[in-house]
DSSP file (Angstrom, degrees, kcal/mol; ACC not computed):
  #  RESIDUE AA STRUCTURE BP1 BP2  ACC     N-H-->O    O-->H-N    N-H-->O    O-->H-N    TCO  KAPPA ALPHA  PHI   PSI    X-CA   Y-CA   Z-CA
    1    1 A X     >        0   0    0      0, 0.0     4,-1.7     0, 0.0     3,-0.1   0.000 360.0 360.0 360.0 -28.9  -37.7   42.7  -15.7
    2    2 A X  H  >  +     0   0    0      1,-0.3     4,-1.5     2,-0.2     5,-0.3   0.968 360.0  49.3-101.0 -51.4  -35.8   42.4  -12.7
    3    3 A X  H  > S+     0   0    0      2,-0.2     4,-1.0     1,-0.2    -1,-0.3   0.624 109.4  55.8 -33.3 -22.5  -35.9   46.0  -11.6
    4    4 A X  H  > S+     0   0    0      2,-0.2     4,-2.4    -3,-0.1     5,-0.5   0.862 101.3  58.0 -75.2 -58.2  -39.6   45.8  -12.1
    5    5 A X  H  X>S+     0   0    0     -4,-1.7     4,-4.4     2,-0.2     5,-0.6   0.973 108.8  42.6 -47.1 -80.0  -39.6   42.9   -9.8
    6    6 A X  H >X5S+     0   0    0     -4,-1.5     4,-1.7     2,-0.2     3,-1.2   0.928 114.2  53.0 -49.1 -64.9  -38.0   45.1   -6.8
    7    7 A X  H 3X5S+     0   0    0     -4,-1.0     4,-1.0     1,-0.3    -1,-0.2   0.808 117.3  39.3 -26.8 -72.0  -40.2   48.1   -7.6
    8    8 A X  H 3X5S+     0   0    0     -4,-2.4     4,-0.9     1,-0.2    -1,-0.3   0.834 117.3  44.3 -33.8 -58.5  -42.9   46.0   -7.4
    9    9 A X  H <X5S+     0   0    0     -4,-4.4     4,-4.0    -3,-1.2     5,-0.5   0.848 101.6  70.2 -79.0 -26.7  -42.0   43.7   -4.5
   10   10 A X  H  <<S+     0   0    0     -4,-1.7    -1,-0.2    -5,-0.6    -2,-0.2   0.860  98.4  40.6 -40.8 -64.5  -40.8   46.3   -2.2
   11   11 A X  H >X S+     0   0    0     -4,-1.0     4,-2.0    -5,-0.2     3,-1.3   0.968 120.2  48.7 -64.6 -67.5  -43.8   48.2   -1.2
   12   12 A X  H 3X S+     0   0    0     -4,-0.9     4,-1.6     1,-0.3    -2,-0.2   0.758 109.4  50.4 -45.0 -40.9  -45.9   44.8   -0.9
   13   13 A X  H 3< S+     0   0    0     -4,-4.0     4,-0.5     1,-0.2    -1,-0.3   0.580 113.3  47.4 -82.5 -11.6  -43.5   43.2    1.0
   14   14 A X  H <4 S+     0   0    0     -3,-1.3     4,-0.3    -5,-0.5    -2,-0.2   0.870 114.4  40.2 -63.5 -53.2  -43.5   46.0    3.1
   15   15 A X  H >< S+     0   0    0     -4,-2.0     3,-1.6     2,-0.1     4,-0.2   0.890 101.9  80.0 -80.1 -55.5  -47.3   46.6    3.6
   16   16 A X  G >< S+     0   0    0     -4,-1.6     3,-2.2     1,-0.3    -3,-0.1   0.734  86.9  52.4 -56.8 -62.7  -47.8   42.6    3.9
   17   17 A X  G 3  S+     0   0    0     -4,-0.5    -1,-0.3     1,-0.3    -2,-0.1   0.746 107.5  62.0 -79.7 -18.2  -46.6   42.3    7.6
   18   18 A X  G <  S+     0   0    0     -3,-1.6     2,-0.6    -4,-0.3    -1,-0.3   0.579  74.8 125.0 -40.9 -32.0  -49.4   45.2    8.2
   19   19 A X    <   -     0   0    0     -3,-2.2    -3,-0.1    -4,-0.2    -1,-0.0  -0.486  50.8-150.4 -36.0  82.6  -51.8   43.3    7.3
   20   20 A X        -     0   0    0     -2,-0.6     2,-0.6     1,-0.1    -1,-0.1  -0.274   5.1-159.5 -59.4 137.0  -54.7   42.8    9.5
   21   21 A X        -     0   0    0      2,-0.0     2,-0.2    95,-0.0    -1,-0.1  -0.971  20.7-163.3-104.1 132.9  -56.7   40.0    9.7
   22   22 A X        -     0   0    0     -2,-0.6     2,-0.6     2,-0.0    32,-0.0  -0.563   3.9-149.6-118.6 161.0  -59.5   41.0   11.1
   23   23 A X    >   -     0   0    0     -2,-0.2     3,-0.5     1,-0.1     4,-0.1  -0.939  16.9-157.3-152.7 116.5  -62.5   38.7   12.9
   24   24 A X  G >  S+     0   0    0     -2,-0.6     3,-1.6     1,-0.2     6,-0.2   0.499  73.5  92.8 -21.9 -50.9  -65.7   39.0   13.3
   25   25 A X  G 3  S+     0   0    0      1,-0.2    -1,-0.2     3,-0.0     0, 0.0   0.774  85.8  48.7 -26.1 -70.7  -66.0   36.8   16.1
   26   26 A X  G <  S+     0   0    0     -3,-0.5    -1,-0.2     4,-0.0    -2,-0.1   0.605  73.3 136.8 -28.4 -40.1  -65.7   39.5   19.1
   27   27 A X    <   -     0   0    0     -3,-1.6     4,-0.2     1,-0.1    -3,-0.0   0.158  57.1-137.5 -43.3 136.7  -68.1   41.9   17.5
   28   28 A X  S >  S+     0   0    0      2,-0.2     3,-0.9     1,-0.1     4,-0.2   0.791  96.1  56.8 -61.6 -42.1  -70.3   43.1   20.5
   29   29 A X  G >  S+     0   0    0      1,-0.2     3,-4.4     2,-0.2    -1,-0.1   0.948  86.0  76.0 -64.9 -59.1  -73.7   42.8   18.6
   30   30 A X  G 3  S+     0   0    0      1,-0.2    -1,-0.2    -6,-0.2    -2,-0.2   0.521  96.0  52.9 -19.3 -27.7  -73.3   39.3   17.8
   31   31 A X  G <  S+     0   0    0     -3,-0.9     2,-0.4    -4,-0.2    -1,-0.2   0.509  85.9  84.1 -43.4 -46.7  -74.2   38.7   21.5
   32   32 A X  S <  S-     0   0    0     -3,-4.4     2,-0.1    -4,-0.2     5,-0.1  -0.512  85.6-127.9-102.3 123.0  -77.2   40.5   21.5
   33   33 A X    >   -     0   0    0     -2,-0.4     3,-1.0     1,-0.2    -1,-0.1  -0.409   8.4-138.3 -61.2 125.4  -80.4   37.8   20.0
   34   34 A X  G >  S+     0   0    0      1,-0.2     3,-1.6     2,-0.1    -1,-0.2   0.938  97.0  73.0 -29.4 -50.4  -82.4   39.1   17.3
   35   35 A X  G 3  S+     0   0    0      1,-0.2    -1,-0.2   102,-0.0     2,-0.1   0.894 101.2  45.9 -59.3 -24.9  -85.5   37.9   18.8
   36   36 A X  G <  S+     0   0    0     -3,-1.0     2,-0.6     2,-0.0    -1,-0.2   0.000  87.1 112.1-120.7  63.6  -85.2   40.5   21.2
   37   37 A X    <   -     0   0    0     -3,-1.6     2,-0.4    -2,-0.1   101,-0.1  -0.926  56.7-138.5-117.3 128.9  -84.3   43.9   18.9
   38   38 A X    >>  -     0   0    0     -2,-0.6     3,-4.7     1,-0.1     4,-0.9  -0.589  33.8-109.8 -87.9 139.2  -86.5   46.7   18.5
   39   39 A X  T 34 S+     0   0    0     -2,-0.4     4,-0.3     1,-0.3    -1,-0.1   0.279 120.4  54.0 -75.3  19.7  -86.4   47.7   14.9
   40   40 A X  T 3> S+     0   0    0     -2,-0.4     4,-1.4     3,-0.1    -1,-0.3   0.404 111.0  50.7-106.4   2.0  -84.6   50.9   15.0
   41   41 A X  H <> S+     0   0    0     -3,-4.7     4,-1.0     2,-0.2    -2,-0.2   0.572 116.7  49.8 -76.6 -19.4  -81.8   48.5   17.1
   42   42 A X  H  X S+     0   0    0     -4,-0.9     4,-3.3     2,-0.2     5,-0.2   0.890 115.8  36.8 -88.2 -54.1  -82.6   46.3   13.6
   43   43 A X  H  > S+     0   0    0     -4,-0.3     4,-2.0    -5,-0.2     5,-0.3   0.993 112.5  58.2 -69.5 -58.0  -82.1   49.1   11.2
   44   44 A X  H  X S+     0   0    0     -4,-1.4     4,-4.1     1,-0.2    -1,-0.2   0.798 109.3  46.9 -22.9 -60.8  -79.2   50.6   13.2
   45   45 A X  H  X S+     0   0    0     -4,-1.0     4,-0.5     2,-0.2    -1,-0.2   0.927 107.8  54.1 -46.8 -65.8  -77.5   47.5   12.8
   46   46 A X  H >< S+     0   0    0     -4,-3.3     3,-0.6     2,-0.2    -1,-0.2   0.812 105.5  59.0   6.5 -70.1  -78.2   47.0    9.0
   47   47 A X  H >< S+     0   0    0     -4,-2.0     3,-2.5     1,-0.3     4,-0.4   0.965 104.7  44.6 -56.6 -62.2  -76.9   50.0    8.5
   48   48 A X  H 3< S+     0   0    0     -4,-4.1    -1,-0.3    -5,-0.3    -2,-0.2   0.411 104.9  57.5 -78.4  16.5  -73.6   49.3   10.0
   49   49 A X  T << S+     0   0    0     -3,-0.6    -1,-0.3    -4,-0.5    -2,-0.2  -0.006  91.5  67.1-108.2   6.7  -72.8   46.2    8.6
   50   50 A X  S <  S+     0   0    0     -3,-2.5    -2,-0.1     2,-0.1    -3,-0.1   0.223 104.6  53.2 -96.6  10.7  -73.0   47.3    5.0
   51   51 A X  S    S+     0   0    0     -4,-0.4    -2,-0.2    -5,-0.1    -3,-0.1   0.534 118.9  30.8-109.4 -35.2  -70.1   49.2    6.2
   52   52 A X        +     0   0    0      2,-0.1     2,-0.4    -4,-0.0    -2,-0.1   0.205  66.4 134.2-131.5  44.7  -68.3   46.0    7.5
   53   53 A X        -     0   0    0      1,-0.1     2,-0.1    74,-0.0    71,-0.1  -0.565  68.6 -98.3 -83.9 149.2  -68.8   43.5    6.0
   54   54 A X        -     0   0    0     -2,-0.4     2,-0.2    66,-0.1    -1,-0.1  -0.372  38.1-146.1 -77.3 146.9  -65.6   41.7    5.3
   55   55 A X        -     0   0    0      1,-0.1     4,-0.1    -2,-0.1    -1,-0.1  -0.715  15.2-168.2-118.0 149.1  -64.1   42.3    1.6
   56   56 A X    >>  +     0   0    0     -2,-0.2     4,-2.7     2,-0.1     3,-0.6   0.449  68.3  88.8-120.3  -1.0  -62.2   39.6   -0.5
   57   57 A X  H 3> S+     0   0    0      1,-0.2     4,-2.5     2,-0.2     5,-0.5   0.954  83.8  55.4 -52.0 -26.9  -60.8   41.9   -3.3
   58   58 A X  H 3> S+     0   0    0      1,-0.2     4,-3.3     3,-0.1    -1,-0.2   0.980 114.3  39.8 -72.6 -19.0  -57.6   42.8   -1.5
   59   59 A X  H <> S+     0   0    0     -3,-0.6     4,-1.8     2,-0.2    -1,-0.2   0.961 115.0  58.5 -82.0 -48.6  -56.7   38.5   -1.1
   60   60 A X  H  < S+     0   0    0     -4,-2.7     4,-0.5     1,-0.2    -1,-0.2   0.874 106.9  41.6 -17.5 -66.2  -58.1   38.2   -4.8
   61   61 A X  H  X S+     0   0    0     -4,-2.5     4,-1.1     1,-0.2     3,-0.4   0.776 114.0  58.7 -72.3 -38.2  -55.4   40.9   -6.4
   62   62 A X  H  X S+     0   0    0     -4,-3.3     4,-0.9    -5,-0.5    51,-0.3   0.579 101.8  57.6 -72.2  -6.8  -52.5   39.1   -3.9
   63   63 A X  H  X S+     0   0    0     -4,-1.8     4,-1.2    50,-0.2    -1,-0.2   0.836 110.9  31.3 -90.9 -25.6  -53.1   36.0   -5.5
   64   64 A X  H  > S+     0   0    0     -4,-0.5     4,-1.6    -3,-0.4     5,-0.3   0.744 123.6  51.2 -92.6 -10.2  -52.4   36.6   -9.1
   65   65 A X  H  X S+     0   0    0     -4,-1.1     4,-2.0     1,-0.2    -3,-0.1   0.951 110.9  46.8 -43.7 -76.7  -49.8   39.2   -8.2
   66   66 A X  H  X>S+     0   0    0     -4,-0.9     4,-2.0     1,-0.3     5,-0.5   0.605 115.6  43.7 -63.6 -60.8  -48.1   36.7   -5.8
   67   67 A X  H  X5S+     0   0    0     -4,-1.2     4,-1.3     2,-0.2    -1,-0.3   0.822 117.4  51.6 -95.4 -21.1  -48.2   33.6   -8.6
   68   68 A X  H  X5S+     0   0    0     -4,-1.6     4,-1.7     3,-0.1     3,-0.3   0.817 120.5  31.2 -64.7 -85.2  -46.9   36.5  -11.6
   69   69 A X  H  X5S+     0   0    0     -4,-2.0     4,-1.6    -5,-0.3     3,-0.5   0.582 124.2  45.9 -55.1 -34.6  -44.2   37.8   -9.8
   70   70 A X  H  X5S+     0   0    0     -4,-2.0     4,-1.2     1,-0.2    -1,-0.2   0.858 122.9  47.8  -2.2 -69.7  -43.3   34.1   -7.7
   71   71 A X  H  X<S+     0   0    0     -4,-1.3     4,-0.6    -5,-0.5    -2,-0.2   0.570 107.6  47.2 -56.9 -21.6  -43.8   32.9  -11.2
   72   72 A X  H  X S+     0   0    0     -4,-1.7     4,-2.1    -3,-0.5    -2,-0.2   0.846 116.7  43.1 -84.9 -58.3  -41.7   35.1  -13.4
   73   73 A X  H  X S+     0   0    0     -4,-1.6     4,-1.9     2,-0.3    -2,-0.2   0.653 109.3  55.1 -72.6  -2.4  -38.9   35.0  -11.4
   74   74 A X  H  X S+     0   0    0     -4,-1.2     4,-1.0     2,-0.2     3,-0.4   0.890 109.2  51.7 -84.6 -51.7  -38.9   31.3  -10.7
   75   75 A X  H  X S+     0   0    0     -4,-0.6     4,-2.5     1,-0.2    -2,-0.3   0.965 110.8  43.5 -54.5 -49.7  -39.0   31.0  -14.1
   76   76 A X  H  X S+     0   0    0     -4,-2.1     4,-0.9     2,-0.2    -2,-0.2   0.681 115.2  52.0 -88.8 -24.6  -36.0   33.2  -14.7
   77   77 A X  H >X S+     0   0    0     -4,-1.9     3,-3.3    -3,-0.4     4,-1.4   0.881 107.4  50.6 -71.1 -73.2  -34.2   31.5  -11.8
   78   78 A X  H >X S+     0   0    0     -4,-1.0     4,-1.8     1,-0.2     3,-1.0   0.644 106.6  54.3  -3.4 -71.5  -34.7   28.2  -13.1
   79   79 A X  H 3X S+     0   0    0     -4,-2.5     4,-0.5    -5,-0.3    -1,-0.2   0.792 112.4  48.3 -34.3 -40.8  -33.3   29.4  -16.7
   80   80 A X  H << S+     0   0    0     -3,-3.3    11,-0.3    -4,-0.9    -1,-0.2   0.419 105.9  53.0-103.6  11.4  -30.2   30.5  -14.9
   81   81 A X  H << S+     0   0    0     -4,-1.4    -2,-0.2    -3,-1.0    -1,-0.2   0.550 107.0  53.9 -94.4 -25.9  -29.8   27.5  -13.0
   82   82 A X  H  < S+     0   0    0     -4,-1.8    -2,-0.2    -5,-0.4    -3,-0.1   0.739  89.0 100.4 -93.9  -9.7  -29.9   25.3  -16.4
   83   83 A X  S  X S-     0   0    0     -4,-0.5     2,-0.8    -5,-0.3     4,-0.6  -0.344  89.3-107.3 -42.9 131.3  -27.2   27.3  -17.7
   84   84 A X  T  4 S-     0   0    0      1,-0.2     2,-3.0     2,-0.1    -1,-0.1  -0.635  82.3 -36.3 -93.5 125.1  -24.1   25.8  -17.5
   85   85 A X  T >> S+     0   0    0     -2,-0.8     3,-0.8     1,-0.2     4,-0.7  -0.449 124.2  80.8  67.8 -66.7  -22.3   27.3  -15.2
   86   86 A X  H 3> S+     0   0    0     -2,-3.0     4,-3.4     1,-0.2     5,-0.3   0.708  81.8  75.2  -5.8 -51.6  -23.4   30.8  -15.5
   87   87 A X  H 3X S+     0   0    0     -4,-0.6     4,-5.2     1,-0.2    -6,-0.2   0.892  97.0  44.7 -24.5 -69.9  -26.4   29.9  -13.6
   88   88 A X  H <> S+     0   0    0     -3,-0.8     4,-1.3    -5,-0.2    -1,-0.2   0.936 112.3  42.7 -24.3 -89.5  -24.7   29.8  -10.7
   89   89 A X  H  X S+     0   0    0     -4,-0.7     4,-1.8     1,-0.2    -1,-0.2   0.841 110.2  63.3 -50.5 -36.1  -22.4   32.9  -10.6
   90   90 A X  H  < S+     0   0    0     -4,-3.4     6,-0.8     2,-0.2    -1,-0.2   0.914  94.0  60.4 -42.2 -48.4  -25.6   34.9  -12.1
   91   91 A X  H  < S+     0   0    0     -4,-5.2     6,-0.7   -11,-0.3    -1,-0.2   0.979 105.4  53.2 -58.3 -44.9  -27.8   34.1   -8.6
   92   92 A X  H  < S+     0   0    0     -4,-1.3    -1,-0.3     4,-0.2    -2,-0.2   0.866  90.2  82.4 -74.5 -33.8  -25.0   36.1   -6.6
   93   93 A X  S  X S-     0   0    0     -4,-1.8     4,-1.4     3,-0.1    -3,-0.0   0.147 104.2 -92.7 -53.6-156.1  -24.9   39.4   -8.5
   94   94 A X  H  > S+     0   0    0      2,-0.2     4,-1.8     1,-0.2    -1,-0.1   0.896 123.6  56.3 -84.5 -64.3  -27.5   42.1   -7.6
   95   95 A X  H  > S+     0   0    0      1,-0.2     4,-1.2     2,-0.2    -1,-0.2   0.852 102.7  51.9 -37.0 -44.1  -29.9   40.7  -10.5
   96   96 A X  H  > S+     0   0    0     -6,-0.8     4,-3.9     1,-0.2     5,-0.3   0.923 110.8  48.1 -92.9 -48.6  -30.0   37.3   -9.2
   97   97 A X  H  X S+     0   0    0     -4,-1.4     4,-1.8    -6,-0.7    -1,-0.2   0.945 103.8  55.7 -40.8 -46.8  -31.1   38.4   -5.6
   98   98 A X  H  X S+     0   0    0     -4,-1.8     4,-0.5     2,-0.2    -2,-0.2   0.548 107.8  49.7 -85.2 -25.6  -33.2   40.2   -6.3
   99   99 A X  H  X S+     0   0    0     -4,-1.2     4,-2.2    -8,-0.2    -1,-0.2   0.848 116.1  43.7 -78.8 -30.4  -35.0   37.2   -8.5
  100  100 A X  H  X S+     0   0    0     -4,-3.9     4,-1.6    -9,-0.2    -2,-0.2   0.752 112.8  51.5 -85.8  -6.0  -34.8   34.9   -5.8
  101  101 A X  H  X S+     0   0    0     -4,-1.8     4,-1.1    -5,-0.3    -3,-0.2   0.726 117.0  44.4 -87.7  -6.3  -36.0   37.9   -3.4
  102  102 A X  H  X S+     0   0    0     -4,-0.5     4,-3.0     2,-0.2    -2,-0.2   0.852 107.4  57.2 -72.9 -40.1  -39.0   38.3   -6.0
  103  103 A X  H  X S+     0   0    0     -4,-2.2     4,-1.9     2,-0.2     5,-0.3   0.910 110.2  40.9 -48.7 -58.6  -39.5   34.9   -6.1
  104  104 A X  H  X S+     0   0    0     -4,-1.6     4,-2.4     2,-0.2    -2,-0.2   0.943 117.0  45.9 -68.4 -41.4  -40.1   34.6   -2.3
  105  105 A X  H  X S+     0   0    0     -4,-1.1     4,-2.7     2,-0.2     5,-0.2   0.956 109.6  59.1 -60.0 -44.4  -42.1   37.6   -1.9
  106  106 A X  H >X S+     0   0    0     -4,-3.0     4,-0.6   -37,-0.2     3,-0.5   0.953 115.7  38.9 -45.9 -56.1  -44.2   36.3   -5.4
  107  107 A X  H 3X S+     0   0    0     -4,-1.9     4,-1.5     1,-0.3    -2,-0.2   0.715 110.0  56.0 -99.4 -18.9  -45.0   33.1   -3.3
  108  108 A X  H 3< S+     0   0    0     -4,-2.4    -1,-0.3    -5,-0.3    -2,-0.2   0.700 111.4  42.2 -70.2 -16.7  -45.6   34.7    0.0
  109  109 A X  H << S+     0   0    0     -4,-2.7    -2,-0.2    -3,-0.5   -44,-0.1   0.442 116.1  58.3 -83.3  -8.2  -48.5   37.2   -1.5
  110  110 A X  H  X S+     0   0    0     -4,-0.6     4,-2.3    -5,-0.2     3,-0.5   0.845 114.2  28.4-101.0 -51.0  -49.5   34.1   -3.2
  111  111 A X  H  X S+     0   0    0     -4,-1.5     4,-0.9     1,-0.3    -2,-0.1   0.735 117.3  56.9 -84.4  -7.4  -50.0   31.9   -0.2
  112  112 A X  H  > S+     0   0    0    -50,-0.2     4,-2.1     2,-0.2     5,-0.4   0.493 110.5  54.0 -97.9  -2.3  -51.1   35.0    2.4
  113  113 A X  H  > S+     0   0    0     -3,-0.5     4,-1.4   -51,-0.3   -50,-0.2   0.846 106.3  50.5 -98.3 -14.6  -53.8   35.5   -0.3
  114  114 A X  H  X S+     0   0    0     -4,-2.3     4,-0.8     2,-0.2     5,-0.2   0.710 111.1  43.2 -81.2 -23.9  -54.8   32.3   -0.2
  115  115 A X  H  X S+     0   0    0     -4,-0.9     4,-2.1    -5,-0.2    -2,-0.2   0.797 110.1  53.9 -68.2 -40.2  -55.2   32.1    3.1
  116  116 A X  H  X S+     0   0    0     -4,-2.1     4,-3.2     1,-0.2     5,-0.3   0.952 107.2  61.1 -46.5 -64.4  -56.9   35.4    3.6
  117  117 A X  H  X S+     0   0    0     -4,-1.4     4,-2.4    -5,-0.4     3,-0.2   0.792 104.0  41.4 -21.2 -61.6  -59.2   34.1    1.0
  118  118 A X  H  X S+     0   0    0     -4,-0.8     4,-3.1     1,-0.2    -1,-0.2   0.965 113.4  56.3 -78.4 -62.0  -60.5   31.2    2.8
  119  119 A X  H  X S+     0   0    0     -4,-2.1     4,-2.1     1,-0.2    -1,-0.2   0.748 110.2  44.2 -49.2 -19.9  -60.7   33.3    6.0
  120  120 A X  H  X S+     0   0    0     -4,-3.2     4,-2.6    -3,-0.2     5,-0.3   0.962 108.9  54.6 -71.1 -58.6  -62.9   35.9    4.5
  121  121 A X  H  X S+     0   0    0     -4,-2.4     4,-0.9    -5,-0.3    -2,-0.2   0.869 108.9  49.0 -35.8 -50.1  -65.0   33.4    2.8
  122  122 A X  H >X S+     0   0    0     -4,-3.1     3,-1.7     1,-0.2     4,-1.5   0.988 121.3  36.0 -49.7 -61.8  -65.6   31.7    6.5
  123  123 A X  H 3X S+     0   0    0     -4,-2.1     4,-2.4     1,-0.3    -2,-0.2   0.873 111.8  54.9 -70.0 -22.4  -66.5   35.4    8.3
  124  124 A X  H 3X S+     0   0    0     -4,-2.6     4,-2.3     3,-0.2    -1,-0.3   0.753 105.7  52.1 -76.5  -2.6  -68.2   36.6    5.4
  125  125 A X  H <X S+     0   0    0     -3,-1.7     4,-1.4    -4,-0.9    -2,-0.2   0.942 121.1  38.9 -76.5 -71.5  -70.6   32.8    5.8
  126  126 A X  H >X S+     0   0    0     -4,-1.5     3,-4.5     1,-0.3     4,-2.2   0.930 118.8  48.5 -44.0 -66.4  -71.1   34.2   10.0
  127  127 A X  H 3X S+     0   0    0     -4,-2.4     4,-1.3     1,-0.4    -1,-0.3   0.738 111.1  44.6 -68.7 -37.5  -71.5   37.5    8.9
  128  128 A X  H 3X S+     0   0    0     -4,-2.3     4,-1.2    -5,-0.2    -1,-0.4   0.569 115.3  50.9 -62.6  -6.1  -74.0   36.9    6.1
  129  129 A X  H XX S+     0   0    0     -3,-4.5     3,-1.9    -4,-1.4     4,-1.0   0.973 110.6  48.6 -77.7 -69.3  -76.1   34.5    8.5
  130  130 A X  H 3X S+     0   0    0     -4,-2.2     4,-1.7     1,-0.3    -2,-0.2   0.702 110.8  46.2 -44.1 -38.9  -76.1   37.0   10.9
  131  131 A X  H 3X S+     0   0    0     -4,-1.3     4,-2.2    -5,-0.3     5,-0.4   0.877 113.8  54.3 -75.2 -40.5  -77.3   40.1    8.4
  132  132 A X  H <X S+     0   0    0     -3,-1.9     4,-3.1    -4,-1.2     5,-0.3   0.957 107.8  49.6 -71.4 -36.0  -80.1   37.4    7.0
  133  133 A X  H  X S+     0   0    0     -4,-1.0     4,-1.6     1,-0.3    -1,-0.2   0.913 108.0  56.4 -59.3 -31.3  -81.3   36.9   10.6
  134  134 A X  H  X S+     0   0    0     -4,-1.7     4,-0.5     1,-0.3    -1,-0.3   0.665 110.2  40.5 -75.4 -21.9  -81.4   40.4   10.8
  135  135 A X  H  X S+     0   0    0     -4,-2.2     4,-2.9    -3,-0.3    -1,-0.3   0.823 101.8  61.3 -79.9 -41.6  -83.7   40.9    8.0
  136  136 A X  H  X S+     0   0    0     -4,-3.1     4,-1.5    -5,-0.4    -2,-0.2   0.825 108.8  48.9 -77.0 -13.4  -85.9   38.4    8.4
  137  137 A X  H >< S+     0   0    0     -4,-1.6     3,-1.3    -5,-0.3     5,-0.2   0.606 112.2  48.3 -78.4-103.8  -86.9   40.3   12.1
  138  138 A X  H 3X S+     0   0    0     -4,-0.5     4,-3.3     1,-0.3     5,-0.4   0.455 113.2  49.0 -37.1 -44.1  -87.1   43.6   10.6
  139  139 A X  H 3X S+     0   0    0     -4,-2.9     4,-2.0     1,-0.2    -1,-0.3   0.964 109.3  48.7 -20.1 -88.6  -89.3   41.7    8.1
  140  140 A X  H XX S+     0   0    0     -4,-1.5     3,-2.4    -3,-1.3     4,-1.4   0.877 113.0  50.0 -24.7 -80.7  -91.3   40.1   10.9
  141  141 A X  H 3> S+     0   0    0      1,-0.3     4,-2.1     2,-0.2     5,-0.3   0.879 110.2  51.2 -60.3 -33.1  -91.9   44.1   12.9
  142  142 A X  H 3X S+     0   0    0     -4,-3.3     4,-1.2     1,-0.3    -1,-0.3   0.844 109.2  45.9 -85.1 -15.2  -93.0   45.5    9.9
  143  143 A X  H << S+     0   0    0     -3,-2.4     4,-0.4    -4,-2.0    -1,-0.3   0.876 110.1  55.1 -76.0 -34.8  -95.3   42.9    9.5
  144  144 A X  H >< S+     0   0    0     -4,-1.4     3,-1.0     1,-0.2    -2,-0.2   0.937 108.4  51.6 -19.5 -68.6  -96.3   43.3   13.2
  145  145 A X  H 3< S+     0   0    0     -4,-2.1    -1,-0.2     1,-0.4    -2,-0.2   0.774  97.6  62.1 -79.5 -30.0  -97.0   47.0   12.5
  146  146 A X  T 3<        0   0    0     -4,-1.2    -1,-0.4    -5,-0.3    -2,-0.2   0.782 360.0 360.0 -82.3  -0.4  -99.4   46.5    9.4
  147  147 A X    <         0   0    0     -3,-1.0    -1,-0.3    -4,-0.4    -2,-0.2   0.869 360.0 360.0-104.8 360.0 -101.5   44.7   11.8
């Protein structure tokens, strides 16, 4: 278990401080009004924003990761903390680092996923707004054109 735990925590806790969060806000189109887009500027757009639209799987999968591994070894410190006396000497070997470094890594994917989470939810709110305005013009020209 506890070798599983470093295998595991290693790469993620690696990758983790890589982790962009990335924002919508900047985007250059966002600027631009709908009301005044000619509808291959409509479609164009469309197009590329079914390409970037913000994703929540990766914060999903970091959260139950994050509360297993946080959770497994928390349990397992705990156990060797109620131990008499054992407890103790156990956290200093290699095994028992390596729970309390699973443990922190467990509750740091746990809490960066929950925070990604929310923050996707927010841009994916903008981003969907933005995509509905953009439909309902393309709507609008093609209704133009059938008349």
């Amino acid at each position: 278990m506890i070798w599983l735990t470093a295998v595991v925590s290693l790469p993620i806790a690696l990758a983790l401080p890589s982790a962009r969060l990335v924002s919508y806000d900047d985007d250059d189109q966002l600027d631009r009004p709908v009301k005044e887009m000619r509808r291959s500027d409509v479609i164009a757009e469309l197009a590329r924003r079914e390409d970037d639209r913000p994703g929540i799987v990766g914060p999903i999968v970091m959260m139950p990761i994050g509360l297993a591994l946080g959770g497994a070894n928390g349990l397992l410190i705990g156990l060797a903390l109620s131990s008499s006396g054992v407890g103790v000497s156990w956290l200093g070997s290699v095994n028992g680092v390596l729970a309390i470094s699973g443990a922190v890594v467990g509750v740091g994917l746990l809490v960066a996923g929950i925070v990604m989470f929310v923050q996707r939810l927010v841009e994916r709110g903008k981003f969907d707004e933005r995509t509905a305005a953009l439909r309902s013009r393309l709507a609008e020209l093609d209704a133009l054109e059938r008349t």
